[in-house]
C-alpha positions in Angstrom: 0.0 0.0 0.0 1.8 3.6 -1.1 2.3 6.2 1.6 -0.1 9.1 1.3 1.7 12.6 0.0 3.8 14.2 2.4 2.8 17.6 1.7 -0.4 18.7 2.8 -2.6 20.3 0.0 -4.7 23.6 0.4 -8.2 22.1 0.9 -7.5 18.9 2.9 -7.5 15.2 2.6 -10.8 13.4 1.8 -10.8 9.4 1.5 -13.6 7.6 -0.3 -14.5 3.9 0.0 -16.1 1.7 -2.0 -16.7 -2.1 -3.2 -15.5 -1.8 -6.7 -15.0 0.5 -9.2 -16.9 -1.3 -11.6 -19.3 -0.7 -14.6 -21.9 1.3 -12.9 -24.1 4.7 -11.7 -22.4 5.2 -8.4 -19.1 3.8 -9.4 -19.4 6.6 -11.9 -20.3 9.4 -10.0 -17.6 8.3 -7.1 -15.1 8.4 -9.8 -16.2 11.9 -11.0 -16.4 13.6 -7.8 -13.1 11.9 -6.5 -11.5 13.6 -10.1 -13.0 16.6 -9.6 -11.8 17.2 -6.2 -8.4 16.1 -6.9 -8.2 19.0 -9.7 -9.6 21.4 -7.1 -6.1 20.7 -5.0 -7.9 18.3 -2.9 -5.4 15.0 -1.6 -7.6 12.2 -2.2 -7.6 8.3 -1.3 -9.8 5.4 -2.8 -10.0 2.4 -1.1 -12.1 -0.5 -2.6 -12.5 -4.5 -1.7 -10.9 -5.7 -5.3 -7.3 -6.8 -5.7 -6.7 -4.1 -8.6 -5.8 -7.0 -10.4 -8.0 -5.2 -13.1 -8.1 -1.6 -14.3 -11.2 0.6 -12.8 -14.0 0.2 -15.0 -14.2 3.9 -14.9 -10.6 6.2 -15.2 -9.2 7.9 -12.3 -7.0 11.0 -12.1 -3.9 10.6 -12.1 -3.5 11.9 -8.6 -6.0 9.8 -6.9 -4.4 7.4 -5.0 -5.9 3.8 -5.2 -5.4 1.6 -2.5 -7.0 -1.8 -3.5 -7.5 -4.0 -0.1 -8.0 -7.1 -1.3 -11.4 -8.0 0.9 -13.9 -9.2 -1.7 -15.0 -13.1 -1.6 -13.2 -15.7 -3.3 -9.9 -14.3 -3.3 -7.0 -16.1 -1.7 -8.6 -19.3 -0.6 -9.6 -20.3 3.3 -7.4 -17.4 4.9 -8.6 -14.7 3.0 -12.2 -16.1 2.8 -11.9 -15.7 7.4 -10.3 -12.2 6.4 -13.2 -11.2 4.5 -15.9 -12.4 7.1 -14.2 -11.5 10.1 -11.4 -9.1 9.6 -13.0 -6.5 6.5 -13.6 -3.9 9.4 -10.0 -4.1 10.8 -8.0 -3.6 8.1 -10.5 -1.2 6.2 -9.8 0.6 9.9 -6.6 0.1 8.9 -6.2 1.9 5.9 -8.0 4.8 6.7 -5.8 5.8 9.5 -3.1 5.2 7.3 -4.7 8.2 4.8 -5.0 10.3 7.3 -7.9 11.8 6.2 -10.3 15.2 7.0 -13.1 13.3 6.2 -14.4 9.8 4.9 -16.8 9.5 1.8 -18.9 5.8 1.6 -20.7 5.2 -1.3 -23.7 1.9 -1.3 -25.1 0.8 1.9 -23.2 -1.9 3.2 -19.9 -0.4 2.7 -21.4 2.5 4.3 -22.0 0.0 7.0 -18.5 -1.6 7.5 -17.3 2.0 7.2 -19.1 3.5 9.8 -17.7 0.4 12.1 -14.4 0.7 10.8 -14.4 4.1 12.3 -15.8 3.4 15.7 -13.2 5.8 17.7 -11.5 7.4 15.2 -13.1 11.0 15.6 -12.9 11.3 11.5 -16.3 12.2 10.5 -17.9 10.0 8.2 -20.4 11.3 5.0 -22.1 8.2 4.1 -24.1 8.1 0.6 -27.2 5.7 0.0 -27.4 5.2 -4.1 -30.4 3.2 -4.7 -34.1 3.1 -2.6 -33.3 2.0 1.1 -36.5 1.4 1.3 -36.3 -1.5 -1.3 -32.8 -2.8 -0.4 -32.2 -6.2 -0.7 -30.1 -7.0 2.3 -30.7 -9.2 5.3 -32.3 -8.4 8.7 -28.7 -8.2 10.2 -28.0 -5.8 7.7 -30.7 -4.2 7.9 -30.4 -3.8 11.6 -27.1 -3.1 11.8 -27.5 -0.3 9.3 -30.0 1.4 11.6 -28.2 1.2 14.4 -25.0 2.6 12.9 -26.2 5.3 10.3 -26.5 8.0 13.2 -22.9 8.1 13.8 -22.9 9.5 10.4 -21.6 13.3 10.0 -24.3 13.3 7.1 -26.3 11.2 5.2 -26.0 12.5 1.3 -29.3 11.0 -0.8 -30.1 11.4 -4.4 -33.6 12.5 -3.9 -36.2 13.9 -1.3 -38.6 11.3 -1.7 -36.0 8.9 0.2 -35.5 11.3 3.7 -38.5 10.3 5.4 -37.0 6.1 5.6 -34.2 7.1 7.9 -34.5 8.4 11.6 -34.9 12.6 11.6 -31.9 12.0 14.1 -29.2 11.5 11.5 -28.1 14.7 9.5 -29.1 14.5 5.6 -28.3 16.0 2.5 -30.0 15.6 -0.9 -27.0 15.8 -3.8 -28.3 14.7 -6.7 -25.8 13.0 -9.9 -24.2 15.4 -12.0 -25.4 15.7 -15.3 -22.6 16.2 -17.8 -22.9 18.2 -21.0 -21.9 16.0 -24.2 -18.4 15.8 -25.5 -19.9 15.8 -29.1 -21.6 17.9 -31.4 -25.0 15.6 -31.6 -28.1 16.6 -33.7 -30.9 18.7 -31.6 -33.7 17.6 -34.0 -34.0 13.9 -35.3 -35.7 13.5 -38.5 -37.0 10.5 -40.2 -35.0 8.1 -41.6 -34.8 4.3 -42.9 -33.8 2.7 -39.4 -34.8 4.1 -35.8 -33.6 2.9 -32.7 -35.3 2.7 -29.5 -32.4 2.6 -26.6 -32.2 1.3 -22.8 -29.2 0.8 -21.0 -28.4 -0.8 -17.5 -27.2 -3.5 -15.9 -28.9 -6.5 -16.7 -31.0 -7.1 -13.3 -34.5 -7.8 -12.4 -34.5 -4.1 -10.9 -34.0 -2.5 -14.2 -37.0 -4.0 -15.6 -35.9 -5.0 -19.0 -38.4 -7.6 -19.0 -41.3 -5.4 -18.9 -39.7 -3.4 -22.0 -39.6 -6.3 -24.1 -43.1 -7.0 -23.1 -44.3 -3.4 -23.9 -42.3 -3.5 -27.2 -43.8 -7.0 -28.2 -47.1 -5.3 -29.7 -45.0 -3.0 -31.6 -42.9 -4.9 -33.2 -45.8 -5.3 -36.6 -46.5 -2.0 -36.8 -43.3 -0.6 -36.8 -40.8 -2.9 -38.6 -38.5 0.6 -39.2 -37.8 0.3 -35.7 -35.1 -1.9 -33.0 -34.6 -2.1 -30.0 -31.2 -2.2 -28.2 -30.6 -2.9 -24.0 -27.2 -1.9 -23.5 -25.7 -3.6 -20.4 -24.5 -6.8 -18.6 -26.0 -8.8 -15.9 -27.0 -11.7 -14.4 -30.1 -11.4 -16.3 -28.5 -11.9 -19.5 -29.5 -15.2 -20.3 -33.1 -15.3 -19.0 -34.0 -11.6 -21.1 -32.4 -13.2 -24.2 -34.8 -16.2 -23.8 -38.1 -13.9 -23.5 -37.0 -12.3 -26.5 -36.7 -14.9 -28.5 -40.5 -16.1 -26.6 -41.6 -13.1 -27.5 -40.8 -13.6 -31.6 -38.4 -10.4 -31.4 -34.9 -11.8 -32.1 -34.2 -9.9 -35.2 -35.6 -6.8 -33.7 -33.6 -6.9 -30.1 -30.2 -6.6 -29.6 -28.1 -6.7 -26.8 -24.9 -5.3 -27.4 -23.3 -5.3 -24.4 -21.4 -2.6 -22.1 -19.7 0.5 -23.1 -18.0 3.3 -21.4 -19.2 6.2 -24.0 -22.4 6.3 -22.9 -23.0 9.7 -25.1 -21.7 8.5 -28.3 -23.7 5.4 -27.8 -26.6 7.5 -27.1 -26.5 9.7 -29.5 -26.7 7.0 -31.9 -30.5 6.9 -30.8 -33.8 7.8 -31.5 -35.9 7.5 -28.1 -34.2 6.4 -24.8 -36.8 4.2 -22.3 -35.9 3.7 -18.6 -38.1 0.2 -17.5 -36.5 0.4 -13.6 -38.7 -1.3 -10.9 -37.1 0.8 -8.8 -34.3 3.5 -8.8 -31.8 5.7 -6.9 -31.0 8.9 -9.6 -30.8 7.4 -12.8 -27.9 8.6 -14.4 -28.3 6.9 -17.7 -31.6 9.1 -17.5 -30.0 12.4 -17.2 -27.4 11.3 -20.0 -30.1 10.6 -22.4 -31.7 13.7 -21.6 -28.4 16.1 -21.8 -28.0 14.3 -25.7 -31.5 15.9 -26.9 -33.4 12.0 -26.8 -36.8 11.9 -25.9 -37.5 10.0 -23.1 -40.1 7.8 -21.3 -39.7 6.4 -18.2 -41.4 4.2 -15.6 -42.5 6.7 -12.7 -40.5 4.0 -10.4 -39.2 5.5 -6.9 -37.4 7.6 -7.0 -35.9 9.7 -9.0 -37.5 9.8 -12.3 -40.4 12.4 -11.2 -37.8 14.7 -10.0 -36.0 14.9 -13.5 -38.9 14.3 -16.0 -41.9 16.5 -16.0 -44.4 14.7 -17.8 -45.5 16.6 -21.5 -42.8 18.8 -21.0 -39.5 17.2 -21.3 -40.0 13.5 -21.2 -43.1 11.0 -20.0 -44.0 9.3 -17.5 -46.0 6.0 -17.3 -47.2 4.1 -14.3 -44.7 2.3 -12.3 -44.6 -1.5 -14.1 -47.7 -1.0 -16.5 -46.8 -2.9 -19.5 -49.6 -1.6 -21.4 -49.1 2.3 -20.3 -45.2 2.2 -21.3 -46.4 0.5 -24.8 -48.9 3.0 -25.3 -46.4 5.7 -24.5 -43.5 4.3 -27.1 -45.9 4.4 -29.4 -47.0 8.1 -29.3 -43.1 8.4 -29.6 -42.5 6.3 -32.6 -45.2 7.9 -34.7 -44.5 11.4 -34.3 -41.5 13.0 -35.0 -42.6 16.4 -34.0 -43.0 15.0 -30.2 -40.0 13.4 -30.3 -38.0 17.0 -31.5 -40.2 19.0 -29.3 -39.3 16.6 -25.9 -36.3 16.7 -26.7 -35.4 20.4 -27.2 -36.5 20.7 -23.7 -34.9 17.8 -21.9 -31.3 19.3 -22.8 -32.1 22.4 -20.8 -31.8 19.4 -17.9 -27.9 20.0 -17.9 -28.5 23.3 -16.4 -29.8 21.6 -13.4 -27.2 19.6 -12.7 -24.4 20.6 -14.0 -20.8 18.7 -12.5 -19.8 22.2 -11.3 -22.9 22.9 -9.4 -23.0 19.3 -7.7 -19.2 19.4 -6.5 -19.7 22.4 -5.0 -22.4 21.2 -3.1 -20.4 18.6 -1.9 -17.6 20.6 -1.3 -19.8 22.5 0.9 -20.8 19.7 2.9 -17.3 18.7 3.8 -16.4 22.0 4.7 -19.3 22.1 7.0 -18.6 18.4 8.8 -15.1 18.8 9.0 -14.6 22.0 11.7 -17.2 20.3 13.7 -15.1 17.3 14.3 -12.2 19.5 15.0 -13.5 21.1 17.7 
């Protein structure tokens, strides 16, 4: 494990934890703020559960040091299976003291959890950051326990969106910081016209929350009437095989694809005709936002949370009843026939960059470490 920097930097040290820096919304964001606030003469430290064996999914700044810990499951046979169950606290403990940090940033609940033990003592004040809907988390009862018991020794709880606050105790200190929203790194088309071959777009990881299943269901019906028109799910997942399977069920092989994952999420996008998000459920979807910054129309599931906050329905986007099949059908195909909605929806939902610009959002949590970090000086 390197040292940390001897010389101390302007604004302070901040380390972050997380599981993995792997293909994924909150990987993603951790990895931009972590950049950001390294450019902004921050000294930062990311410490995740992997071996570093492989490269981050997503790159890091070349002054973010990455201190892989080697804690995940299944690496290193019997010894390092009892370090994982036993020891993960201790050595995470560990390797914080070692950064010497201002502050500690978790991202995903139960790292947020082992974090917050970890720390027991320390007198480093912890910003923990829930990604998804606690309130449809799919950890255990001892989890689940545990996680009430230690999220009020929090410095601050950081959510994506207000319609999450009221889960957790009004005892622990919240903040809502939404995902950045960044502008595209290409010169896309505002206004999509007609042409030969259209392509309806969702992107994810392949899982049961994302609801792909209900998008091929909702695009069955469609499939006759519009032949001009394919679908592509962008992602990988344990779902993989069992979506592939409905497709083909469903009589749609030559009109779905699933091509996979990819890092250039805009120049996949703005490949694109209408972007659908099918979630069950969601923290802030990024891939949302995205879609929405490239000038695509957009329909989404009005899943909690997250979608109602960014969408507003006629305007900018639609919104369909959470997991109605028929609605979401219904609502691709006011999409698909008219090309002035589409334009017009899609004029507006650029404007959504305004909103959540990177530069706004770092501030914001540059804010919030300035305001936890005196208080545990004192």
């Amino acid at each position: 494990m390197p040292q940390p920097e001897s010389s101390l930097t302007p604004k302070g040290r901040i380390t972050f934890v997380i599981y993995k820096i792997s293909a994924g919304g909150a990987q993603r964001v951790l990895t931009l703020l972590a950049n950001e606030l390294c450019k902004k003469g921050w000294s930062v430290t990311l410490l995740t559960f992997d071996s570093g064996s492989e490269p981050a999914f997503f790159e890091l700044h070349s002054g973010v040091q990455h201190w892989p810990l080697s804690l995940m499951r299944g690496q290193g046979g019997c010894w390092k299976a009892i370090k994982v169950h036993f020891l993960r606290p201790w050595v995470l403990r560990k390797a914080i003291r070692k950064s010497r940090p201002d502050a500690v940033i978790a991202f995903i609940d139960l790292t947020n959890i082992l974090t917050l033990v970890a720390t027991i003592g320390l007198k480093i004040p912890v910003i923990i950051s829930e990604r998804g809907n606690p309130a449809l988390s799919l950890m255990g009862k001892f989890w689940f326990l545990l996680r009430q018991a230690v999220y009020k020794r929090s410095a601050c709880l950081v959510l994506q969106t207000h319609a999450v606050r009221s889960f957790f105790s009004s005892s622990i200190p919240k903040s809502v910081i939404p995902n950045p929203v960044l502008i595209p790194d290409y010169s896309g088309p505002i206004l999509r016209s007609e042409t030969n071959s259209k392509t309806l777009m969702a992107m994810g990881g392949l899982y049961e929350m994302k609801g792909f299943d209900l998008l091929l269901k909702a695009f069955a019906p469609l499939g006759n009437k519009f032949p001009d028109w394919m679908l592509e799910i962008w992602g990988e997942g344990a779902q993989r095989e069992n979506l592939e399977s409905l497709r083909d069920e469903l009589g749609l092989r030559e009109r779905v694809r699933f091509p996979g994952l990819t890092k250039e999420h805009y120049k996949t996008m703005s490949q694109a005709d209408i972007f659908v998000l099918s979630s069950r459920t969601e923290g802030f979807p990024n891939v949302l936002g995205e879609a929405m910054a490239c000038g695509l129309p957009v329909v989404s599931f009005d899943c909690p949370s997250g979608p109602s906050e960014m969408i507003q329905d006629g305007v900018n986007g639609l919104l369909v009843p959470p997991e109605s099949i028929q609605e979401l059908s219904s609502s691709l195909e006011r999409l698909m026939t008219s090309v002035e909605l589409r334009n017009s929806l899609g004029e507006q939902a650029r404007k959504i960059t305004e909103s959540y610009s990177l530069d706004k959002i770092v501030q914001l949590w540059e804010e919030l470490i300035g305001d936890v970090v005196p208080k545990h000086k004192i």
